[in-house]
Every structure is written in structure tokens, then in C-alpha cells.
N, C-alpha and C positions, 0 to 999 in steps of 0.2 A: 631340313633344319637340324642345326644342332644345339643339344644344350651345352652350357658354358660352366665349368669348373667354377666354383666357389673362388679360389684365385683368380682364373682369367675373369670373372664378375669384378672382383674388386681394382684388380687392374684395369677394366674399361671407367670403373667410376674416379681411380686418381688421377687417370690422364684426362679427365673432361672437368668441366666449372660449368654448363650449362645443361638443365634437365627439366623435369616437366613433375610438378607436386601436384599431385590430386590430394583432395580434399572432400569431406561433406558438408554441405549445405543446404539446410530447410530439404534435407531426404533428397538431395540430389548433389549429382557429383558434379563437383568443381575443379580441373586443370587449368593450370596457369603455369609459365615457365618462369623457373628464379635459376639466378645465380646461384653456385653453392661448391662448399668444398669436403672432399671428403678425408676427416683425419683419421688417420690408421694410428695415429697413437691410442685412442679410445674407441676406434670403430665406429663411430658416428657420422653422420652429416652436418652441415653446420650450416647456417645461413642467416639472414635476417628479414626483417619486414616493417611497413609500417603499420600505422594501425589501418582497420579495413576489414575485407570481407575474409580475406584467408584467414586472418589471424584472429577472427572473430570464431571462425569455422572450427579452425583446429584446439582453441580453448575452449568448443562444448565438444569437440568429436577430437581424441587426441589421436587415431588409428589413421594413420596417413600411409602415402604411396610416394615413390621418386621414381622415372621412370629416366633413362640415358641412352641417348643411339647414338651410332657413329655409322654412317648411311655414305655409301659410297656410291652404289648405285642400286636398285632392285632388285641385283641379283646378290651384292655384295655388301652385308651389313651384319650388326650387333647390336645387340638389345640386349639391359639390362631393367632389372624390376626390385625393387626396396620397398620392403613392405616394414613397417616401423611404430615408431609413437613420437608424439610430440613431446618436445620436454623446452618450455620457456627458461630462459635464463635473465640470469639479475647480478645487480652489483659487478663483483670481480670477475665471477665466472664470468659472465658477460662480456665483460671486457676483454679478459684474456682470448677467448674463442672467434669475437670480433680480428682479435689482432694476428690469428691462426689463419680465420678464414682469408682473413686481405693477403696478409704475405703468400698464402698457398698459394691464391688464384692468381697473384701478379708473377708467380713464378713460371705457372705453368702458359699463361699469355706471354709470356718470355721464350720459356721450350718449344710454343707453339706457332706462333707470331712470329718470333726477334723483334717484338713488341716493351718497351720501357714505359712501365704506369706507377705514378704514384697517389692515387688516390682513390678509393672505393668508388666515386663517381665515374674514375675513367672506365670501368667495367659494368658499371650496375647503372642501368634507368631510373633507378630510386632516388627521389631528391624526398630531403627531409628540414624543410622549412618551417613545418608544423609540430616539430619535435624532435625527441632520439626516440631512434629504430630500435623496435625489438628483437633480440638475440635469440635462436633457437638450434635446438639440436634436433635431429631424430635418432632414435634409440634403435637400431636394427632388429629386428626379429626376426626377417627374413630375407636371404638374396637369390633370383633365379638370371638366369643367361640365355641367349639363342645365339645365335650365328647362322648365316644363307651364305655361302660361299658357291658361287659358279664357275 
């Protein structure tokens, strides 16, 4: 294995929208995969949620994880690790970051696909009948890399 440059880390998280947030919960960890985009104008991630157990989780334990692979085959893969903090969003920010995350991800379902979406639904499982979604960021603190190349 190899470790991966602080650049090639961040280039595996702009070219992907799908990864895997750990979380804690009642002293145990919780994974679950979200949507998510990564803006390099602020070095953050960005996503949302409804209400629920994640977002119940990460508002007493703000110390979260993103985890992102690009898995080719066993012998041929990348792994990236985000170690971070929650940070909820409200009002405008909110807004604006919502409006960041859509266009990113419907860009790169574009680059990736030749895929045309116009709505957060067309990409996200999340329906929100019972309300608006919460806006969140994670604050990076830390990024690590692998690679298996055969």
C-alpha cells in the first residue's frame, strides 16, 4: 500500500459525491452513507440530513469521520479518511451551502454519468415530507490516503 499526498486525498474526495460518515452513538459507532460534496473554496464538506439518529448523534458528539473509496478491483483501489467536526448550519449559510452542494454534485453526475439532474431528489434518497433538512458542514482536521495498485 501506499499513502496518498494531501493533494491526491483531496482530489479523490472532488471527484466523488458518495462516502460513508461515521458517527457516535449511545458509545458506539455508527456508519451510514450520504451524499456529500466537497468545497475547496472553504475546505469543508458539505451535506445534509433529516432529523434522526445521525443528526441527533453528531449534535452531542460533534467529532466525526468521512470515509471515500474508489474500488476498482482488490487489487486496485483508494481510500481516503476525514477526520473533522460537525458544524450545523442555519438561515443563509444554510442556504447558500445547500445551493453549492446541489450544483457540485449535479456537475460531477454530469462528468461522471453524462447524466442531466435537476433536483436534490434526483441524487439523494432523502425525501423530506416532514420538513427542511438540516445543513451541515464538517470542518477538516484531518486527511490521510492509501492506494493498492497491482
Amino acid at each position: 500500500m501506499i499513502d496518498l499526498s494531501k493533494s491526491q486525498s483531496i482530489s479523490i474526495l472532488l471527484n466523488n459525491y458518495f462516502g460513508n460518515l461515521g458517527v457516535i452513538s449511545q458509545n458506539m459507532p455508527y456508519v451510514i452513507p450520504i451524499t456529500y460534496y466537497f468545497d475547496k473554496e472553504d475546505g469543508t464538506i458539505i451535506s445534509y440530513t433529516a432529523d434522526g439518529l445521525k443528526l441527533s448523534a453528531m449534535r452531542k458528539n460533534k467529532h466525526v469521520s468521512l470515509a471515500v473509496q474508489e474500488i476498482t478491483s482488490v487489487n486496485n483501489w483508494q481510500s481516503v479518511l476525514v477526520h473533522g467536526t460537525f458544524e450545523e448550519l442555519t438561515g443563509i449559510d444554510a442556504k447558500q451551502k445547500l445551493h453549492t452542494f446541489s450544483e457540485g454534485v449535479k456537475k460531477l453526475i454530469f462528468e461522471k454519468e453524462q447524466k442531466e439532474t435537476e433536483f436534490i431528489s434526483e441524487f439523494s434518497n432523502k425525501s423530506y415530507q416532514k420538513g427542511i433538512p438540516t445543513v451541515f458542514k464538517i470542518n477538516i482536521t484531518e486527511i490521510t490516503g492509501k492506494r493498492k495498485e497491482m
